[in-house]
C-alpha positions, 0 to 999 in steps of 0.5 A: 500500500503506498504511504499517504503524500504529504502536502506539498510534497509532489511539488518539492519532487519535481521542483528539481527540474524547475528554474526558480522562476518557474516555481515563483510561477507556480506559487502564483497561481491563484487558489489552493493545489487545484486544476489551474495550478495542477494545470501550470505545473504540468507545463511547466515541467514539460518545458522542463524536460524539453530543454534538459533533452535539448541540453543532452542532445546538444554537448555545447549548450 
């Protein structure tokens, strides 16, 4: 059975891949952990990762 997520914590998991400007983005979001932010840090992740493939594929970035 998986232990229950604390508040926060998926957030501080993936907060790794994030510049800090984006975390700032997504604590702006108005309103509690809800679809509008669940929403923002979905993209912003993906933007994340996109520029970490670009960053791998290309050795002089």
């Amino acid at each position: 059975m998986a232990r229950p997520v604390k508040h926060g914590e998926p957030l501080k998991r993936i907060a790794v891949a994030l510049a800090p400007s984006e975390i700032a983005a997504i604590d702006a979001e108005p309103g509690p952990a809800t679809y509008g932010r669940n929403d923002k840090i979905r993209e912003l992740l993906s933007e994340a990762l996109k520029r970490r493939a670009w960053r791998s594929e290309d050795p002089d970035a």
